[in-house]
N, C-alpha and C positions, 0 to 999 in steps of 0.2 A: 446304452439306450435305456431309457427309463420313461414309465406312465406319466403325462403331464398333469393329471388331473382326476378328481374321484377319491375314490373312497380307498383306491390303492397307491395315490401320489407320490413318486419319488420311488418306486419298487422297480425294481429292473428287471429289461425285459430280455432272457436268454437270445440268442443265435442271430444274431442282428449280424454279425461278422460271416454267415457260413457262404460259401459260395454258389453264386446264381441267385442271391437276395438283393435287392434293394431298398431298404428299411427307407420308409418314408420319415424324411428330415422333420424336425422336431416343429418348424415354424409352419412347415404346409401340414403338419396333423395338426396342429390348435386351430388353425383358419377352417379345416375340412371340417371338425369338429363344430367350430362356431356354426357353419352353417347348418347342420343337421342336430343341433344340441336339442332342440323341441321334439326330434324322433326318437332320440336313444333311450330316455327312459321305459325299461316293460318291454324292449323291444327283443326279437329274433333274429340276429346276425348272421350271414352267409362271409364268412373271411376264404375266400376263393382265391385260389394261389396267395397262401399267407404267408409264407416266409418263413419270417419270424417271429408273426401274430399280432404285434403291434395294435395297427388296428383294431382287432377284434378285442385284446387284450384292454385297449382302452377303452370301449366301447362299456365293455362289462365293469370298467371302472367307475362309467359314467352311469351305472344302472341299468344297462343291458340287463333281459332277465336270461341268457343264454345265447353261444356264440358257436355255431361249428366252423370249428378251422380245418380248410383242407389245403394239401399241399400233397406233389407226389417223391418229395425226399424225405425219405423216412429220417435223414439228421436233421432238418425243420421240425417233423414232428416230435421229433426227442426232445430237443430244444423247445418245444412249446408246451409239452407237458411236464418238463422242469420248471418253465415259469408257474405254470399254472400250480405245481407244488408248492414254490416258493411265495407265491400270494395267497396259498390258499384260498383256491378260485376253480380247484376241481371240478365239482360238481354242478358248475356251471358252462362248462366244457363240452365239446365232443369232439372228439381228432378224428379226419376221415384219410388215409393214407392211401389214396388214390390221384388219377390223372383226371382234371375237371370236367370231360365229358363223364366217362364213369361214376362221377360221384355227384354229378349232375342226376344223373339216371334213379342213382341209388337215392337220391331225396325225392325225386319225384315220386316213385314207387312208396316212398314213405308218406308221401304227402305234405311234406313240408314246402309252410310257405311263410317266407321272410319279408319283415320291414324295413331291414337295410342289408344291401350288399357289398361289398368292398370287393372290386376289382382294380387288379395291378398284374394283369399277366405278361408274362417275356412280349416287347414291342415287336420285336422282330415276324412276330407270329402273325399279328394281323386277324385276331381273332374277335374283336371285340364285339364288331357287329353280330358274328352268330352268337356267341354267347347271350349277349342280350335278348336277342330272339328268343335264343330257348329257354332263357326263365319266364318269358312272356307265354308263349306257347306249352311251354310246363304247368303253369300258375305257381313258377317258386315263388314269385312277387306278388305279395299282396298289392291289393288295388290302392291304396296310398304308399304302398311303399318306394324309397328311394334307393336307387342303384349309384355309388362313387364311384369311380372311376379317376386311375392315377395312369395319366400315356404323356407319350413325347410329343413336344410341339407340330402340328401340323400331322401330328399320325390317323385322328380321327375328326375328319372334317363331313362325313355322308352319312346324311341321315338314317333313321333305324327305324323301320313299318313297327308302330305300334308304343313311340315312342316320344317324348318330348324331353327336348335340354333344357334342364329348369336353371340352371347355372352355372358359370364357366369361369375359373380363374387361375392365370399365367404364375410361375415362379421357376422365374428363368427359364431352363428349355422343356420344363415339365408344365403339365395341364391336370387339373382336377376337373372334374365334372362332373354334374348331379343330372342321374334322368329320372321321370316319372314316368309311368304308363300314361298313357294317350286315354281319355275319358270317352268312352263311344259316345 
């Protein structure tokens, strides 16, 4: 798997093969990408259950000015700060090796609040609605900021208190999806 685009194009991205990932296929990142390319520059990335980091990795390729990648397999985070060696893109970095509510917590307490989120958690879980909630209720999301979202067809059709689907598009049995916060 390799960076489609940026300032690290064509660099490869570690641990796309390890078990329990699903590395987002190379044509629904450039689409996901297209649609949010006016946020990414300057912006602060949440890579929440990231895998392989992919996303965020590109993100930062695209001029992110900083990405934290969390994930709770500590061979994900190996594999992501290998990449991040091999782009030399360290210091742009922060691995959180924790389970998403925990490290949900631990940014709140930090105070951080991000312009793009990238959600792709295990489907089976059915988590997504609270998730969302609690970056709202946290203030991890800045007030323009966009939340992605990578689920299985038909997994997330109810709506989310505090929330608006800005964009929705099909590729084959997966769904990408843009939400914003809801404007009081």
């Amino acid at each position: 798997m390799k960076i489609i685009s940026g300032r690290f194009k064509g660099r490869t991205i570690a641990g796309y093969h390890l078990q329990g990932t699903r590395p987002t296929m190379d044509r629904v990142k450039e689409s996901m990408f297209s649609m949010i390319q006016a946020k990414v520059p300057d912006s602060l990335i949440l890579d929440l259950f990231a895998g392989s980091g992919s996303l965020g990795f590109e993100a930062l390729s695209r001029g992110a000015k900083h990405c934290c990648f969390v994930d709770h397999n500590p061979k994900c985070i190996k594999q992501m700060k290998k990449t991040a060696d091999l782009i030399s893109c360290q210091d742009l970095c922060t691995f959180m090796l924790l389970d998403y509510q925990r490290a949900l917590t631990v940014l709140k307490e930090q105070k951080l609040t991000f312009s793009l989120v990238f959600l792709d958690p295990p489907y089976e879980k059915k988590i997504l609605p609270s998730i969302l909630v609690r970056l709202r209720e946290d203030a991890l999301l800045a007030n323009d900021g966009i939340v992605i979202v990578e689920m299985e067809e038909n997994y997330f059709s109810c709506d989310v208190p505090g929330f608006i689907r800005i964009k929705e598009k099909k590729y084959g049995s997966k769904y990408v999806a843009l939400f914003c916060l809801k404007s009081d």
